[in-house]
N, C-alpha and C positions, 0 to 999 in steps of 0.2 A: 199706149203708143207714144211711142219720144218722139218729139221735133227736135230738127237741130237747123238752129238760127244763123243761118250762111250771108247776112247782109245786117245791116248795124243803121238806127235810126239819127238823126240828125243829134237828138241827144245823147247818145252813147260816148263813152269815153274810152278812146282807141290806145291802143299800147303807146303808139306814137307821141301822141298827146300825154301821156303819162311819164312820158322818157323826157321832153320837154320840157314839162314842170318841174321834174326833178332836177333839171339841169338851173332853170330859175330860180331854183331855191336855194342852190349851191352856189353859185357863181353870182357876182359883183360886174360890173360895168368895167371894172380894171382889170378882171380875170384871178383876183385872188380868190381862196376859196373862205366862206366863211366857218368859224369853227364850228362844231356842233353843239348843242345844247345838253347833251349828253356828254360828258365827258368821264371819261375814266377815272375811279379812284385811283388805281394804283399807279395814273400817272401824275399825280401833284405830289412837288417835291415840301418833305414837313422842315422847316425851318431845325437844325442843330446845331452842337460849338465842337469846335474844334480843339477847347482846351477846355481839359481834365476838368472835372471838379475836383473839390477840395485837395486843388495844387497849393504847396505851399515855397514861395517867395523869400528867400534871404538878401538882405541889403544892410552893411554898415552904415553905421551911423555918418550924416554930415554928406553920404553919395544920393544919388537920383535912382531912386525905386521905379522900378516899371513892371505893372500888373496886367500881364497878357489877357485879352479877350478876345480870340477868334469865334465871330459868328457866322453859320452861312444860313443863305438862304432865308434871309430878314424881310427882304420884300419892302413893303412901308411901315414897317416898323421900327421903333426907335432903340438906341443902347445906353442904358443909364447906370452909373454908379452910385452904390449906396453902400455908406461907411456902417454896420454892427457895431455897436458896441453894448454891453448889457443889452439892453430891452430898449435902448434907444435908435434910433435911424435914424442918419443924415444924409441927405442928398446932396452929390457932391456935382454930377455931372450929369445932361441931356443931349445927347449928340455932341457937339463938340463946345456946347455954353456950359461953363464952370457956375454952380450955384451954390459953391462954399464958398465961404467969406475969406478962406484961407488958397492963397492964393499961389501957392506951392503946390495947388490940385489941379491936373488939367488934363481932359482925355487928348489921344492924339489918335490920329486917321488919315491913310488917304487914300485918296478917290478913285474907286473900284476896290479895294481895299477890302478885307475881310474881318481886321484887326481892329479893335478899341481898346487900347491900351493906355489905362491911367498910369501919368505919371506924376510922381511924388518927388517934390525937390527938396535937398537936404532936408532926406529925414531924417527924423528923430526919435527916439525909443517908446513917447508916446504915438506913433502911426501905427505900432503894431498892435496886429489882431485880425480881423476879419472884415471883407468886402466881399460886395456883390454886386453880380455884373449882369444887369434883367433887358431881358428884352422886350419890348410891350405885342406881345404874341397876345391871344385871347384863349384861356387865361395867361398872364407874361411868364415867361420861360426863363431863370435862373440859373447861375452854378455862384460858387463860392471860393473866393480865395484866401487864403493866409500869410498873412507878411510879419517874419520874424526878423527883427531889428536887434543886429549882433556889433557889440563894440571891438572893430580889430586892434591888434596891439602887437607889438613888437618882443620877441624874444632870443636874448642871449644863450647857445645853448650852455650847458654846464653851472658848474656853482657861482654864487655870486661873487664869491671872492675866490681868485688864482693867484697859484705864486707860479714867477718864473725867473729863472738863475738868470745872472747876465752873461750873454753871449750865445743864449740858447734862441730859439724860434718861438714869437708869441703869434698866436692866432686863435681868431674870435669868429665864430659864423652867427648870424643874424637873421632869424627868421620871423614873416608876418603871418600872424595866427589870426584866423575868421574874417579874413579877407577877400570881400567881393570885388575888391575893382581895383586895378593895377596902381600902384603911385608913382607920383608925377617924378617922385626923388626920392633916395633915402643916403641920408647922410651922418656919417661917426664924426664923434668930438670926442677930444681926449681934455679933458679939466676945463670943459664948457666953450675950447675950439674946434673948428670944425679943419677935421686932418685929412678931405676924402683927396686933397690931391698933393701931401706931403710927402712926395715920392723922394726930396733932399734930405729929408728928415728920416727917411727910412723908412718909411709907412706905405704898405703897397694895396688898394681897396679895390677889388674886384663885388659888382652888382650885378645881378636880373630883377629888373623890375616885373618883369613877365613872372616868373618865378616866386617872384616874393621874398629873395635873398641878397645877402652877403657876406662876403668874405672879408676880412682885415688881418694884414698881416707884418710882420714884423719879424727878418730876418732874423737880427743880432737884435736885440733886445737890451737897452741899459740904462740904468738909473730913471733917468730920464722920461724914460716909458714908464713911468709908475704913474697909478694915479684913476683917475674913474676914465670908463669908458662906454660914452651913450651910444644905441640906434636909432634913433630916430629916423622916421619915415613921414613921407607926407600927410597922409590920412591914416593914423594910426597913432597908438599910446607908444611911447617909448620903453626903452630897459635900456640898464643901467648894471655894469659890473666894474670892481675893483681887483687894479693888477698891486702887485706888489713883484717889485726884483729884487733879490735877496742873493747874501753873501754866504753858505756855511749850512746849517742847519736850517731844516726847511721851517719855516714860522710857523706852519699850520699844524705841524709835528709837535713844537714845542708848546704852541698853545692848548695842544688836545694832552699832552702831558702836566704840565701847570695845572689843569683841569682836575688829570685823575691824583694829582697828589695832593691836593684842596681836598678832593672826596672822602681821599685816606684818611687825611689826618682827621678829617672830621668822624668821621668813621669809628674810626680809636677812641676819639675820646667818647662817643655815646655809649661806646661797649664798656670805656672805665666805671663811666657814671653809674650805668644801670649795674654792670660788679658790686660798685659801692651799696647802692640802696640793697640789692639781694644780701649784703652781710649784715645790713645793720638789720633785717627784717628778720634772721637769720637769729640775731643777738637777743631779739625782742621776743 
């Protein structure tokens, strides 16, 4: 036979009472709720970067290098630079305290920021190689960067030496090769002055610095105009070509002919010489 218990003793624990505690154990005095002690894995976000590994970084020499680190989701963890080099390690950077001695090293950041990005002041061809950019996660989380240190320089196009008849059009274009960072100026000299605004003189200098170019040019061209012609640029090696203006026969003609008949005659006479020896070998 079943009973069924239609009244509930002084110790019994009624739904009500169960609904209650439940609500005490949820709720605060403020009415926040507190979290639970369970929480879901798939809801904690894992700490990742936002830049590449084994990115690699080009900077001319004598500019300001900047090696991107985007982290998210660091939490209290910190971001440090450490310079590779062989099998050695240097610690360059802890948050934003520089511990190289070398003081052209400095991380930069700011607040709320997701960026630690070492910068490198006038560098130099010894900076390149490898850095690394750690996060002190447990174990600390890495990537890797590469900075290749390229000398830009300046180029004339064409041969180094031109002829140009008088009264014809000289023009020189000027371009900067392996150039990261725009220059402040660049400016032509003709026999060690600088001609960039001899527009009396005849000389008419169109630039883009953006670009990396320029143009010089030289309507009527005479005598006058001979002579070396630099580009220099602010941050970059220079070039250097020579004009000659000429009367008649072009020089470069004459000199590649002067050349082959040097060749001839020498020519002849090695084909006499060895004639001679093959007779007397001949007599013998």
């Amino acid at each position: 036979m079943v009973y069924r218990v239609t009244g509930c003793p002084s110790m019994c624990v009624t739904g009500e009472m169960i609904n209650r505690r439940t609500l005490v154990n949820n709720v605060i005095d403020d009415d926040t709720t507190i979290k639970s002690m369970n929480t879901d894995p798939s809801s904690i976000i894992n700490m990742n970067f936002g830049t590449k590994n084994s990115t690699i970084i080009f900077a001319q020499s004598g500019s300001t290098a900047l090696l991107p680190c985007v982290a998210y989701n660091i939490g209290e963890g910190t971001v440090s630079w450490i310079r590779r080099k062989n099998i050695q390690h240097q610690l360059l950077t802890v948050g934003l305290t520089t511990y190289a001695s070398d003081e052209r090293f400095q991380a930069k950041h700011f607040h709320h920021s997701e960026d630690w990005t070492l910068q490198i002041k006038y560098v130099q061809s010894r900076d390149a190689g490898m850095y690394e950019c750690q996060v002190s996660t447990h174990p600390p989380t890495s990537i890797f960067l590469f900075l290749e240190v390229v000398e830009a320089r300046a180029e004339i196009v064409g041969p180094p030496e031109k002829y140009v008849r008088p009264g014809s059009t000289l023009q020189l274009h000027c371009m900067i090769k392996k150039s990261t960072e725009t220059p402040s100026y660049l400016f032509w000299y003709h026999n060690y002055r600088m001609i960039n605004y001899d527009i009396d003189q005849g000389v008419n200098v169109s630039t883009d610095l953006i670009a990396r170019e320029s143009w010089l040019e030289v309507p009527k061209a005479s005598t006058r105009h001979s002579g070396n012609y630099t580009c220099e640029p602010s941050n970059a090696s220079p070039a250097s070509t020579v004009i000659y203006i000429f009367n008649g026969e072009n020089p470069a003609a004459r000199h590649s002919f002067n050349h082959a008949t040097i060749y001839y005659k020498k020519s002849k006479i090695f084909i006499i010489v060895i004639f001679i020896i093959l007779l007397q070998i001949i007599q013998l």
